[in-house]
N, CA, C and O atoms as a GROMACS GRO file, in nm:
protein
  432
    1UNK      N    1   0.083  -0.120   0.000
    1UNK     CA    2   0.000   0.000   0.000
    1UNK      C    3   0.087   0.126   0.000
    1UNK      O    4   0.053   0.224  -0.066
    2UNK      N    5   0.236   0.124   0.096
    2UNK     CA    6   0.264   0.206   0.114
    2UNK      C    7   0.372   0.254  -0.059
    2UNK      O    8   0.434   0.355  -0.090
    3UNK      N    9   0.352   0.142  -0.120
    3UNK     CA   10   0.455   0.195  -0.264
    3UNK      C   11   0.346   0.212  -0.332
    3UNK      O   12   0.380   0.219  -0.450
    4UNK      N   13   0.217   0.226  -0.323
    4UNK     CA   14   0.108   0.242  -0.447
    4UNK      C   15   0.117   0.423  -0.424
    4UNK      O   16   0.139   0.515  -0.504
    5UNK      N   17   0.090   0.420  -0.291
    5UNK     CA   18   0.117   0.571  -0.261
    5UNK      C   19   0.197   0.640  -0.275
    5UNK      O   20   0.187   0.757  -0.238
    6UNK      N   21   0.309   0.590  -0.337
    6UNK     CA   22   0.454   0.671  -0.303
    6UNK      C   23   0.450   0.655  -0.494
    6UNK      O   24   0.470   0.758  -0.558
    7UNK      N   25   0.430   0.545  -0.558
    7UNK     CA   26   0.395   0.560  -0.639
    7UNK      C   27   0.313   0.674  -0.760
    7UNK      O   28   0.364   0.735  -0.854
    8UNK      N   29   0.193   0.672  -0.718
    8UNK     CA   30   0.140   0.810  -0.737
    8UNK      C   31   0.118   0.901  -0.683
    8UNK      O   32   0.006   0.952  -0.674
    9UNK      N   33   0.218   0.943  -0.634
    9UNK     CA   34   0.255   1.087  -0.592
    9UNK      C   35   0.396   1.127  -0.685
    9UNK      O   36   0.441   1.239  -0.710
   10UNK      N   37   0.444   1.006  -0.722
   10UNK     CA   38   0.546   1.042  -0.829
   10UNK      C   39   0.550   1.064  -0.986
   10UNK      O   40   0.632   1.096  -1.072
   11UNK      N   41   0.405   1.025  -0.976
   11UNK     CA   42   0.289   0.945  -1.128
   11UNK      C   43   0.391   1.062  -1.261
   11UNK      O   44   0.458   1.030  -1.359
   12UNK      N   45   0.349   1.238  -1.182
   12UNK     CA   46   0.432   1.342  -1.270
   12UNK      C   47   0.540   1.354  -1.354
   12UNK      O   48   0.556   1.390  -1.471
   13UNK      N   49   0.625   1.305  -1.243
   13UNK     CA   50   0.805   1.288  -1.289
   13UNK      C   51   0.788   1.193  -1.359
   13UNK      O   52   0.827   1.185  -1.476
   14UNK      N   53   0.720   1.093  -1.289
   14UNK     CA   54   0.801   0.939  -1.413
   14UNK      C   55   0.727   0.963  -1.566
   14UNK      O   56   0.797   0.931  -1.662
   15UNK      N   57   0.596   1.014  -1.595
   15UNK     CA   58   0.535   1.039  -1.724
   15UNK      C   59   0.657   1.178  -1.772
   15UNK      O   60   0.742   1.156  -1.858
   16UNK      N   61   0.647   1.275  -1.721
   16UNK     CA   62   0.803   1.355  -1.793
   16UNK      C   63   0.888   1.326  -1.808
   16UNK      O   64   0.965   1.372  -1.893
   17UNK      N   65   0.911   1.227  -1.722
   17UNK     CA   66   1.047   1.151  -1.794
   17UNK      C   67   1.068   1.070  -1.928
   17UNK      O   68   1.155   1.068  -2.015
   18UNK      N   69   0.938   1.000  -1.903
   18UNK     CA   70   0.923   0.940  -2.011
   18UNK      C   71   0.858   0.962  -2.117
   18UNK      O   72   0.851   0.886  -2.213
   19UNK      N   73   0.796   1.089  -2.104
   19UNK     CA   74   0.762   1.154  -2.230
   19UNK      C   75   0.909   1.227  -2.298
   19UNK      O   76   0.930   1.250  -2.417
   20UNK      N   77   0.974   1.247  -2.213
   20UNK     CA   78   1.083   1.337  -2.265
   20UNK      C   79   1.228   1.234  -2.318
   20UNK      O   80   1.323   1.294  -2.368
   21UNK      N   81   1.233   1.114  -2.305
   21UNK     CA   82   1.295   1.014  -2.348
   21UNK      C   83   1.227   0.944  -2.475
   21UNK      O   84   1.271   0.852  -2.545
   22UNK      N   85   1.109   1.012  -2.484
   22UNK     CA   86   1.067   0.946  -2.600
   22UNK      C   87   1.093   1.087  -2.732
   22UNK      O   88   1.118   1.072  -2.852
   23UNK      N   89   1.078   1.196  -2.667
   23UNK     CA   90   1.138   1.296  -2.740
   23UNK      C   91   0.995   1.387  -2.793
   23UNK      O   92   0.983   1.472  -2.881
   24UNK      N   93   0.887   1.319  -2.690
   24UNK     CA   94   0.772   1.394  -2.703
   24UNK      C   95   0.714   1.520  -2.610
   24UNK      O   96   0.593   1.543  -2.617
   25UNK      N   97   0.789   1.593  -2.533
   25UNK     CA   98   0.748   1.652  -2.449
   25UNK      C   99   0.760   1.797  -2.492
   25UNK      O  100   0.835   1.878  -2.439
   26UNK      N  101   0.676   1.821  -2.597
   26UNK     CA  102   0.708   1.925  -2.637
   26UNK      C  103   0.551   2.006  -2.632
   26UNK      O  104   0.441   1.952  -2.639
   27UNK      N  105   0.586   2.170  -2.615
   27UNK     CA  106   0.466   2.222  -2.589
   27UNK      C  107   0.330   2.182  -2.685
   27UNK      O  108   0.238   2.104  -2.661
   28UNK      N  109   0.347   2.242  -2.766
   28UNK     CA  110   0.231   2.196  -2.854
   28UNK      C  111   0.237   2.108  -2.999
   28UNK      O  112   0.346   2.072  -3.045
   29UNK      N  113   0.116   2.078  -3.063
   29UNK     CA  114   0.128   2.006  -3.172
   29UNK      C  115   0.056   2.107  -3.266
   29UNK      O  116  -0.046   2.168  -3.233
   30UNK      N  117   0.114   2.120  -3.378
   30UNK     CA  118   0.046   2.210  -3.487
   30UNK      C  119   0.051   2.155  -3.606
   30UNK      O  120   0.107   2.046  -3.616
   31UNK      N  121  -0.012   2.226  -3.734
   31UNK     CA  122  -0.043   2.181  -3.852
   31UNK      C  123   0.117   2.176  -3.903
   31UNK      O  124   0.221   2.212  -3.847
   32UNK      N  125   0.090   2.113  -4.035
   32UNK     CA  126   0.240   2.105  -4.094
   32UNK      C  127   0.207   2.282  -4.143
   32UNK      O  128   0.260   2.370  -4.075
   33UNK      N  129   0.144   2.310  -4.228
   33UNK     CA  130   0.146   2.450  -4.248
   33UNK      C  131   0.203   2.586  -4.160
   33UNK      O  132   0.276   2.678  -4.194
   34UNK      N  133   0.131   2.551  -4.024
   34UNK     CA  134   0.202   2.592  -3.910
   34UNK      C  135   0.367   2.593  -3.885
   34UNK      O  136   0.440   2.692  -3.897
   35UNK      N  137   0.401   2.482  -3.853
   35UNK     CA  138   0.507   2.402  -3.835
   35UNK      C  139   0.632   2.476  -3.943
   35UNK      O  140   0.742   2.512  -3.901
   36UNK      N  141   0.588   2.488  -4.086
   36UNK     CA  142   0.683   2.543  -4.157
   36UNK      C  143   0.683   2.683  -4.144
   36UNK      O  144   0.795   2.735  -4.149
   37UNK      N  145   0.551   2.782  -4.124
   37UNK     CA  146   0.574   2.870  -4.126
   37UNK      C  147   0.650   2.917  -3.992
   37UNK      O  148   0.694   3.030  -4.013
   38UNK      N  149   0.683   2.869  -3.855
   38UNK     CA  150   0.692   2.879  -3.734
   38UNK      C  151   0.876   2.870  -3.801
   38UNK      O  152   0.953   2.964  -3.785
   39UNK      N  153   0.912   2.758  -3.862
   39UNK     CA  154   1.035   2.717  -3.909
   39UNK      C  155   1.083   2.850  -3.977
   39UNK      O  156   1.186   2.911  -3.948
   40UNK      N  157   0.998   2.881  -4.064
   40UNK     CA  158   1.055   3.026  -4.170
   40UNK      C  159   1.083   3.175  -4.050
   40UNK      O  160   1.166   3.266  -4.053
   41UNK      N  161   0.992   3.150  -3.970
   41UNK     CA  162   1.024   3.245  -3.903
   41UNK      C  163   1.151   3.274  -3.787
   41UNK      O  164   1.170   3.377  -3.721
   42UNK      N  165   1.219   3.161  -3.787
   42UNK     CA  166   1.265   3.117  -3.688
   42UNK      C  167   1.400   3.238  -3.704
   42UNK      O  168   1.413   3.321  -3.794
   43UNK      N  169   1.485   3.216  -3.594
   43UNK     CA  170   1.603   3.312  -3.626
   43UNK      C  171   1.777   3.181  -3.634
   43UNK      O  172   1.894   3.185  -3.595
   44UNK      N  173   1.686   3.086  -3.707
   44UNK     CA  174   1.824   3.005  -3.723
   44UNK      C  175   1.856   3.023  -3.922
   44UNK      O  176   1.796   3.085  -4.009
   45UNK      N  177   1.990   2.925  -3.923
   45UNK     CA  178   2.027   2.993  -4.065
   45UNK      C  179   2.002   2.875  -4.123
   45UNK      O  180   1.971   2.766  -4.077
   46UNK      N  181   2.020   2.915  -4.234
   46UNK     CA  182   1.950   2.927  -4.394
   46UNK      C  183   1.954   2.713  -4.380
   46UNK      O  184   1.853   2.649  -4.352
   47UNK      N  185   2.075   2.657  -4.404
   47UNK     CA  186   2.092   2.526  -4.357
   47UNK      C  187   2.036   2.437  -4.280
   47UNK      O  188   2.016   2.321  -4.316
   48UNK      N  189   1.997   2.503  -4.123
   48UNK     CA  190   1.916   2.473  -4.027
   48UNK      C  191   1.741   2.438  -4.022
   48UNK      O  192   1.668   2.367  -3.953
   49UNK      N  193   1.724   2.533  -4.134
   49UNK     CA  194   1.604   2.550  -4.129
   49UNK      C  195   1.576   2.478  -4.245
   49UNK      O  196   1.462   2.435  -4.234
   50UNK      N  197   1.641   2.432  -4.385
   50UNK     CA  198   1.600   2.367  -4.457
   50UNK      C  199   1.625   2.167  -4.386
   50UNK      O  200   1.585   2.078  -4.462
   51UNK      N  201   1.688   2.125  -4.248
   51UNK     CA  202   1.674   2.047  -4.220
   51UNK      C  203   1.584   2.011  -4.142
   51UNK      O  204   1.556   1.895  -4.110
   52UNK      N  205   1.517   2.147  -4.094
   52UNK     CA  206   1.392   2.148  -3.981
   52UNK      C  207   1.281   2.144  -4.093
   52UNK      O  208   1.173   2.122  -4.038
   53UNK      N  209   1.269   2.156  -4.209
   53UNK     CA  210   1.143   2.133  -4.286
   53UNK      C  211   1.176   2.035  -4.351
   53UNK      O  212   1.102   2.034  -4.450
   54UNK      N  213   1.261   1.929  -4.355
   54UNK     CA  214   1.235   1.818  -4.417
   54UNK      C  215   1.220   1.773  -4.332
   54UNK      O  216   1.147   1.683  -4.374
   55UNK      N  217   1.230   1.751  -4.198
   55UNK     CA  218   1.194   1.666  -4.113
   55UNK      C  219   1.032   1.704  -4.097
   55UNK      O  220   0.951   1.614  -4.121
   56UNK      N  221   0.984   1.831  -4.060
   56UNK     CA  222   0.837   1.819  -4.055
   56UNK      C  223   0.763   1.721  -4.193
   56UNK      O  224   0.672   1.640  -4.175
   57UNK      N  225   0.822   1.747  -4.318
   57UNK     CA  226   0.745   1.703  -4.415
   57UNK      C  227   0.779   1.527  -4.450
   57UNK      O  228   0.740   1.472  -4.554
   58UNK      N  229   0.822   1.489  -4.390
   58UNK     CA  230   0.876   1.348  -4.403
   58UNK      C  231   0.827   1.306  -4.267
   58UNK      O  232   0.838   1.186  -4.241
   59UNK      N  233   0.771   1.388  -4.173
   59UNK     CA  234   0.713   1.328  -4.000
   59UNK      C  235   0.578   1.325  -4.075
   59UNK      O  236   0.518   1.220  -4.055
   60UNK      N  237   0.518   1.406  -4.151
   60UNK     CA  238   0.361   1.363  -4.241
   60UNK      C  239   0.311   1.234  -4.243
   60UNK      O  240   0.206   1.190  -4.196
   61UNK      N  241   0.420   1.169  -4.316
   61UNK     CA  242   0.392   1.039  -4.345
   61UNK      C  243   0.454   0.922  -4.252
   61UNK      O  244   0.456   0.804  -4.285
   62UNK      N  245   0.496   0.968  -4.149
   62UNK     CA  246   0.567   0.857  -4.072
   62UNK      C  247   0.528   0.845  -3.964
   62UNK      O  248   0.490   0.956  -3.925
   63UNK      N  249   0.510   0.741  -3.862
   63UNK     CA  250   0.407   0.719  -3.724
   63UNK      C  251   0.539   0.720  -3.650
   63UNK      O  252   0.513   0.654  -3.550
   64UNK      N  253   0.690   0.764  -3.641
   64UNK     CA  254   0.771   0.742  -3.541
   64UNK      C  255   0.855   0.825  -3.575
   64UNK      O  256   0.862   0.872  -3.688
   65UNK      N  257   0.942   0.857  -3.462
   65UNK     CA  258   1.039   0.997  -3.479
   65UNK      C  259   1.209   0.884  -3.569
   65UNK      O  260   1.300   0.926  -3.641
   66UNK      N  261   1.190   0.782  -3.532
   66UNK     CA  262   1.328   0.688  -3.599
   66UNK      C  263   1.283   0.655  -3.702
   66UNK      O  264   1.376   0.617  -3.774
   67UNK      N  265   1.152   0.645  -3.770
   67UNK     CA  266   1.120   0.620  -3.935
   67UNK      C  267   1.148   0.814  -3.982
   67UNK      O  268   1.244   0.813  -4.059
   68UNK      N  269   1.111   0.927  -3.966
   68UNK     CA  270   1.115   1.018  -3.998
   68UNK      C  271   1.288   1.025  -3.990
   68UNK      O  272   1.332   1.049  -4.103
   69UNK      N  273   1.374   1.014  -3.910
   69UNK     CA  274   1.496   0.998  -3.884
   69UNK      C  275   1.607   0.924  -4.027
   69UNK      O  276   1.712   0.948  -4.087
   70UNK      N  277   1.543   0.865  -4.025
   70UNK     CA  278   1.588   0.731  -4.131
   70UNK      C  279   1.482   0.772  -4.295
   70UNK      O  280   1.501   0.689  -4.384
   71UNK      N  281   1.412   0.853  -4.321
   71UNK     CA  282   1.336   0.848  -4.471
   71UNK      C  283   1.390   1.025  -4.455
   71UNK      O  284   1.387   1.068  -4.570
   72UNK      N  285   1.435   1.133  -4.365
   72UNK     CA  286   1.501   1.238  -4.388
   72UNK      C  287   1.661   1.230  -4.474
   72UNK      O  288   1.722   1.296  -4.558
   73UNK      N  289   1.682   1.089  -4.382
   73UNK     CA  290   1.858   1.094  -4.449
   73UNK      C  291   1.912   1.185  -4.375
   73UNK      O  292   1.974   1.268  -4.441
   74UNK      N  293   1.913   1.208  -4.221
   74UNK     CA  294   2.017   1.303  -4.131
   74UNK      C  295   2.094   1.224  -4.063
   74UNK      O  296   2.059   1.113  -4.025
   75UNK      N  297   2.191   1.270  -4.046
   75UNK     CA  298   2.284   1.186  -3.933
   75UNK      C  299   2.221   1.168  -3.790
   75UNK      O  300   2.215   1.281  -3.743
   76UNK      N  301   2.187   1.105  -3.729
   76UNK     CA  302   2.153   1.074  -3.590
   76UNK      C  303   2.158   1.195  -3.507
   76UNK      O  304   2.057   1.264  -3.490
   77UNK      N  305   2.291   1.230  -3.446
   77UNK     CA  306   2.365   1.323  -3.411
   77UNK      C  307   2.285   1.443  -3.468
   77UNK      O  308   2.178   1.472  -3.415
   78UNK      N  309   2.327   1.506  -3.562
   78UNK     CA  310   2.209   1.593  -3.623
   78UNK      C  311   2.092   1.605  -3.608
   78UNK      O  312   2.053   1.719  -3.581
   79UNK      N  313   2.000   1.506  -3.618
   79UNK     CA  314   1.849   1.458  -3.603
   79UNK      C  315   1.828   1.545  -3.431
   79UNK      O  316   1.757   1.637  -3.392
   80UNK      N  317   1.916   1.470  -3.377
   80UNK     CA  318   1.890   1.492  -3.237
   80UNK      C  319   1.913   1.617  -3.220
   80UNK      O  320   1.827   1.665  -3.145
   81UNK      N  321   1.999   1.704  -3.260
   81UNK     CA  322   2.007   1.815  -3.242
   81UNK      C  323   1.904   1.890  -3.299
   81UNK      O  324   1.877   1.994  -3.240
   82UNK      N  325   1.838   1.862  -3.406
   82UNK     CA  326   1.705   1.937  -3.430
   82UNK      C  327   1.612   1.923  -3.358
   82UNK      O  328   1.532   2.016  -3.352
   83UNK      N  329   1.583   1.786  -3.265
   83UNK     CA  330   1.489   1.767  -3.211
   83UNK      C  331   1.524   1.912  -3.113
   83UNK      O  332   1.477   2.026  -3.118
   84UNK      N  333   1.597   1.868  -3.053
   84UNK     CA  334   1.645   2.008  -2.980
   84UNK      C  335   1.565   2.134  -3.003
   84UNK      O  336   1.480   2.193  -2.935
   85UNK      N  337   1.619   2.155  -3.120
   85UNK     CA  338   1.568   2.332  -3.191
   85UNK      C  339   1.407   2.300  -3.214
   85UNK      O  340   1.330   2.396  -3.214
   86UNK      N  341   1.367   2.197  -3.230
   86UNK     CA  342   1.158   2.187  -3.220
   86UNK      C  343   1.163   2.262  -3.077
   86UNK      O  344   1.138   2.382  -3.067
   87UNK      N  345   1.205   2.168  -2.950
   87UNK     CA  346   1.230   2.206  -2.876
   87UNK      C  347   1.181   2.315  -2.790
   87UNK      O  348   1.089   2.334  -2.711
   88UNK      N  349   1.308   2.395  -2.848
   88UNK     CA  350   1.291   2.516  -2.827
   88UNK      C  351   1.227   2.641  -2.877
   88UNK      O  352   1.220   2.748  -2.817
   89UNK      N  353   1.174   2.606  -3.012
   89UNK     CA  354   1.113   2.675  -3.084
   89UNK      C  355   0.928   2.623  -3.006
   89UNK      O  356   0.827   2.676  -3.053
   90UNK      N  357   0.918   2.544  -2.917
   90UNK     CA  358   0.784   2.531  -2.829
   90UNK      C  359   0.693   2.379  -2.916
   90UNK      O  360   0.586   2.346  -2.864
   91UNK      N  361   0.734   2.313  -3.018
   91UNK     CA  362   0.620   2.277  -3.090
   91UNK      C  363   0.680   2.145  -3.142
   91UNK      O  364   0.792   2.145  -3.194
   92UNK      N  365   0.594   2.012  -3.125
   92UNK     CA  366   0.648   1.881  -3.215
   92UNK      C  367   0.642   1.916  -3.333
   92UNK      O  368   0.566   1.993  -3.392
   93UNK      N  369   0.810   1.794  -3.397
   93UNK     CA  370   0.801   1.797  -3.566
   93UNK      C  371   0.657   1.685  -3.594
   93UNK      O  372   0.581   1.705  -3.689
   94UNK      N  373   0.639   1.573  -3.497
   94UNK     CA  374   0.527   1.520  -3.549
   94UNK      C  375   0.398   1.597  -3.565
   94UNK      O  376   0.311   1.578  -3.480
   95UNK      N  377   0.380   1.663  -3.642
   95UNK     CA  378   0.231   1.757  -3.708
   95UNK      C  379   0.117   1.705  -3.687
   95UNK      O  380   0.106   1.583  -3.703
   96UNK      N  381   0.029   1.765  -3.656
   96UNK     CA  382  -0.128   1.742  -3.713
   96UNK      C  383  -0.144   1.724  -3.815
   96UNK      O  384  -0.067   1.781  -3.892
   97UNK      N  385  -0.269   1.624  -3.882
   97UNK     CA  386  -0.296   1.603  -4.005
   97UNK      C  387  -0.401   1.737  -4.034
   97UNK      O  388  -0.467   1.796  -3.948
   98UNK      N  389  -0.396   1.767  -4.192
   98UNK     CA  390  -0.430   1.935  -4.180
   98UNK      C  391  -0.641   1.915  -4.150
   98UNK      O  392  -0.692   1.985  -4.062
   99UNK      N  393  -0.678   1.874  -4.184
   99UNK     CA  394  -0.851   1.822  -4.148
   99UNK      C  395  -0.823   1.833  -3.958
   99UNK      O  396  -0.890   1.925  -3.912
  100UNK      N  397  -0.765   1.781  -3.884
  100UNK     CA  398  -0.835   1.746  -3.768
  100UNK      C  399  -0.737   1.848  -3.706
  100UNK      O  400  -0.794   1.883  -3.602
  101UNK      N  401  -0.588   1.932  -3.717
  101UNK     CA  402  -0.605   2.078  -3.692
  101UNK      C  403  -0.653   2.125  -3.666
  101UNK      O  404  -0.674   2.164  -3.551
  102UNK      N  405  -0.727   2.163  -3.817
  102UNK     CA  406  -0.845   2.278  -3.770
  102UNK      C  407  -0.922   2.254  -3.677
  102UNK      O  408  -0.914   2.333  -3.583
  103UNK      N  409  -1.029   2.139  -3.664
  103UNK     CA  410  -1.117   2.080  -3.585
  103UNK      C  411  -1.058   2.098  -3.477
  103UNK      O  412  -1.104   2.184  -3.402
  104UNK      N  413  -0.943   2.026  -3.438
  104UNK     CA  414  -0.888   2.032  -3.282
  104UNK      C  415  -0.867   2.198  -3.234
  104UNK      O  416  -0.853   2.215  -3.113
  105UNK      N  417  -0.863   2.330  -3.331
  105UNK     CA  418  -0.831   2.458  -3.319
  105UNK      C  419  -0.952   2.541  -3.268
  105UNK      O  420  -0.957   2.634  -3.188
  106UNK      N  421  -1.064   2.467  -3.355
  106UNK     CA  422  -1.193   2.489  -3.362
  106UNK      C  423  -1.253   2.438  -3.213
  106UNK      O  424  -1.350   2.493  -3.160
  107UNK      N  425  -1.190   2.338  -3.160
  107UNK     CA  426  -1.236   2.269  -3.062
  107UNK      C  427  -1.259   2.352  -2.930
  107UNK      O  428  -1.352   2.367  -2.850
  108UNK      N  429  -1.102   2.410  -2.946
  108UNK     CA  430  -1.011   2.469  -2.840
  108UNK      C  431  -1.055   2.597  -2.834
  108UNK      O  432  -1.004   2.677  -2.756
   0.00000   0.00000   0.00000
């Protein structure tokens, strides 16, 4: 009883952890339309940003951040470092599909 309790009271940390080891803990999810224009705006250079939009447009069609990883053609190392710059730029490369966006925008 006394680890069910100690358990969830920790429920927080261990889901951030493991959202953030999965490389999903990112503020929000937006359209790919979004997503690129958020990219264009960004204040990284010219190089950076054409590897941050092939990854959004190749996460379209892919259900996992290691199939998008592997059909981009980035080095690992690299990859990861963009995940980074999603990151920090607030928003997953995995996109909304553009139909349920809106709906989910509309929702909200």
């Amino acid at each position: 009883e006394e680890q069910l309790i100690e358990l969830f009271e920790k429920r927080e940390t261990i889901m951030d952890k493991f959202l953030h080891r999965l490389h999903q803990d990112y503020a929000a999810l937006v359209t790919k339309e979004e997503a690129l224009a958020r990219i264009e705006r960004s204040v990284y250079r010219k190089q950076t940003k054409k590897k941050l939009r092939r990854i959004v447009k190749k996460a379209d069609g892919c259900k996992s951040l290691a199939a998008v990883q592997r059909e981009s053609r980035i080095k690992k190392s690299d990859f990861m470092k963009m995940l980074d710059r999603f990151s920090r730029m607030g928003f997953s490369p995995l996109v909304l599909p553009d139909s349920s966006g809106q709906k989910m925008l509309d929702w909200i």
